[in-house]
C-alpha positions in Angstrom: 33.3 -2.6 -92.4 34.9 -1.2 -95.6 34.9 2.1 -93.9 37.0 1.1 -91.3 40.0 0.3 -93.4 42.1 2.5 -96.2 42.8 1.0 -99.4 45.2 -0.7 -98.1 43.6 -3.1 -95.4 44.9 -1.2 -92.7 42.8 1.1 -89.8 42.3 4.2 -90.8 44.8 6.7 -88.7 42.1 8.6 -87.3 40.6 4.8 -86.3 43.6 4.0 -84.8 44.4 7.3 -83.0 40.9 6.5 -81.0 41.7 3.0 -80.2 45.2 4.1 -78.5 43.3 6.5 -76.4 41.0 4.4 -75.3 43.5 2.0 -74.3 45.9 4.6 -72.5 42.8 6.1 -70.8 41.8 2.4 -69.4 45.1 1.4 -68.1 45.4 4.9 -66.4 41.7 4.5 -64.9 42.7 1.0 -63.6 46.5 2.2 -62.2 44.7 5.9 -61.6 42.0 4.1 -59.6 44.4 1.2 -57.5 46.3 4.6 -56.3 43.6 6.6 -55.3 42.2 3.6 -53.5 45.6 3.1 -51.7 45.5 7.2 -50.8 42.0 6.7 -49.4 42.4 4.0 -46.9 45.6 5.4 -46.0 44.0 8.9 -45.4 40.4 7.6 -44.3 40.8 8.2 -40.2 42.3 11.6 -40.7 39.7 13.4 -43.8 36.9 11.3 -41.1 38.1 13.6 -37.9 38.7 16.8 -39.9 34.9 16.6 -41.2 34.0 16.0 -37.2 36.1 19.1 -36.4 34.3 21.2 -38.5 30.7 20.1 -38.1 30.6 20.9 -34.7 31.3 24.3 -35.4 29.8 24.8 -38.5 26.4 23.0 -38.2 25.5 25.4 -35.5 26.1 29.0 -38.2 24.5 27.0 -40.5 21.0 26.7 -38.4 21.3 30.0 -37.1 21.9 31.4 -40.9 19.1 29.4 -41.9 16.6 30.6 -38.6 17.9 34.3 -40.0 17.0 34.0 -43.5 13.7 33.0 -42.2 13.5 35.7 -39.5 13.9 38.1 -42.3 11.2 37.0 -44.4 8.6 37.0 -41.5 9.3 40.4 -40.0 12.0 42.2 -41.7 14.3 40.6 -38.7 14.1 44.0 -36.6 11.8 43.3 -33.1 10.5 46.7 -33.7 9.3 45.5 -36.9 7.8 42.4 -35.8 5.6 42.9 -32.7 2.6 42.3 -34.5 1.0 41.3 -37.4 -2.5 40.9 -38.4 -3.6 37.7 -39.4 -4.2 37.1 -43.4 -6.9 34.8 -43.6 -8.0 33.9 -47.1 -9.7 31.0 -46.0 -11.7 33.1 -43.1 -11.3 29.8 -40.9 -11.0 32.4 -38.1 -13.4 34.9 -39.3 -16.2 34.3 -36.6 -13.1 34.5 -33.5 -10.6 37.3 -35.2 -13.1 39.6 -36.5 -15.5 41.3 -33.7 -16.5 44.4 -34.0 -16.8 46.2 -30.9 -15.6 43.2 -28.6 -12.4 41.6 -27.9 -10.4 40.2 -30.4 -8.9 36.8 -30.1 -5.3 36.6 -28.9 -4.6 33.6 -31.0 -5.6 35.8 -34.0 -2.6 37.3 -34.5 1.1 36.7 -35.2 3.9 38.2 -32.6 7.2 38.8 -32.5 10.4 38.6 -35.2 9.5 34.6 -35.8 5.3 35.7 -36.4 4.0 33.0 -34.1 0.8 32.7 -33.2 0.2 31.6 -29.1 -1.2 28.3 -30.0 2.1 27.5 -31.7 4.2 28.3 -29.4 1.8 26.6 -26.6 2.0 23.3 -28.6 5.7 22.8 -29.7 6.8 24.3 -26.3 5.0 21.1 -24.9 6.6 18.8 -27.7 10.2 19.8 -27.8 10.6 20.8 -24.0 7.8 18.8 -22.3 6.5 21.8 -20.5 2.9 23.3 -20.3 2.7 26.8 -20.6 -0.2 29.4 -20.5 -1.1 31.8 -22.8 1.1 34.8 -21.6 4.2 32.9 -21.2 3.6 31.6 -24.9 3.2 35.6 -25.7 6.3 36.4 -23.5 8.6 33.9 -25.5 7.1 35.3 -28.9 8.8 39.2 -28.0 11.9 37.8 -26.4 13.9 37.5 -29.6 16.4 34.9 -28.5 13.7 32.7 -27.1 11.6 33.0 -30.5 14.5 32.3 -32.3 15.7 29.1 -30.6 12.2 27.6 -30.4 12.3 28.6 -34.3 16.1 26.4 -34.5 14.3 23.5 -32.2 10.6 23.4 -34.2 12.8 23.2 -37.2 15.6 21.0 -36.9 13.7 18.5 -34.3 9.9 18.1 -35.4 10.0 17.0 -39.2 7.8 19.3 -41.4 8.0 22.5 -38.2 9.0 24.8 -41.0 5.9 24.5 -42.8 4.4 26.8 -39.8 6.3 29.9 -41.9 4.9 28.4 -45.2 4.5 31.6 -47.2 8.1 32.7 -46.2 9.3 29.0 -47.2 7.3 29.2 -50.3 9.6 32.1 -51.4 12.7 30.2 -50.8 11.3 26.8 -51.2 14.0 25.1 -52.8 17.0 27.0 -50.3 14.7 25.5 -47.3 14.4 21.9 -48.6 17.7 21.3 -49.4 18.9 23.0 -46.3 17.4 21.4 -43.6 18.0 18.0 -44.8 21.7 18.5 -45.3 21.8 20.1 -42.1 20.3 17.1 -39.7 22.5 14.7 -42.0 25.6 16.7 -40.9 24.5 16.4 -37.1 24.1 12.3 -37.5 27.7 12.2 -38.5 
């Protein structure tokens, strides 16, 4: 306690200088705060319909900027660049169907088109997000139509929870960009 005080009793300044502060900085944060309270139910209904205005614009570049960054990373985002690709298959879970010599191979072996989809994929969300069968060459025909691929790529993504892991070694490269993304972007559209 005897460090608190001069020789004389009293506060030291510097002491003294802090509790001033402190007590000017409260009063402003409680007037500060009443004010800024007062703005923001005054303003609520009109900062409310300017975010409104400019999600419905905005949430759409954002998916599409989103579907492009991942569009690049599969194929290089040119069609001529992404008509096929042979299938990388560490794990050789497809080894006895994908790797014939001298027959066919498989169709469901490899990936097509700017978004790399495989037939089965596009078989199986096609089903889920539209509620439409379709065959094997209409699957393939959807895979080279680049706007097709790309909005089934927007739909997979923003309407099935965990679609984007279909493109997981181009997520993997962005990882953190694609989780914090996608997220954001569905809580913009429940606005």
């Amino acid at each position: 306690m005897n460090n608190l005080r001069n020789n004389k009793g009293r506060f030291r300044r510097s002491l003294t200088k802090i509790y001033i502060t402190v007590i000017i900085a409260s009063f402003l944060v409680v007037v500060g705060g009443e004010k800024v309270m007062e703005w923001a139910e005054a303003n609520e209904p009109i900062v409310i319909e300017r975010i409104v205005e400019v999600d419905s614009n905005i949430i759409q570049l954002m998916k599409e900027d989103l579907v492009n960054n991942l569009r690049l990373e599969e194929s290089g985002g040119r069609m001529e660049d992404g008509r096929l690709l042979y299938t990388n298959d560490p794990r050789q879970s497809m080894k006895k169907k994908c790797n014939k010599i001298g027959g066919v191979r498989d169709i469901n072996c490899d990936s097509w088109g700017v978004m790399q989809f495989k037939i089965p994929t596009v078989i199986d969300f096609y089903d889920r997000l539209y509620g439409k069968e379709i065959t094997e060459v209409e699957a393939l025909l959807i895979a080279l139509d680049e706007q097709k691929a790309l909005k089934l790529a927007e739909d997979m993504i923003f309407e099935i929870e965990g679609a984007i892991w279909n493109w997981e070694n181009s997520v993997n490269k962005k990882r953190s960009y694609y989780l914090q993304q996608i997220p954001f972007i569905r809580s913009l559209e429940n606005i």
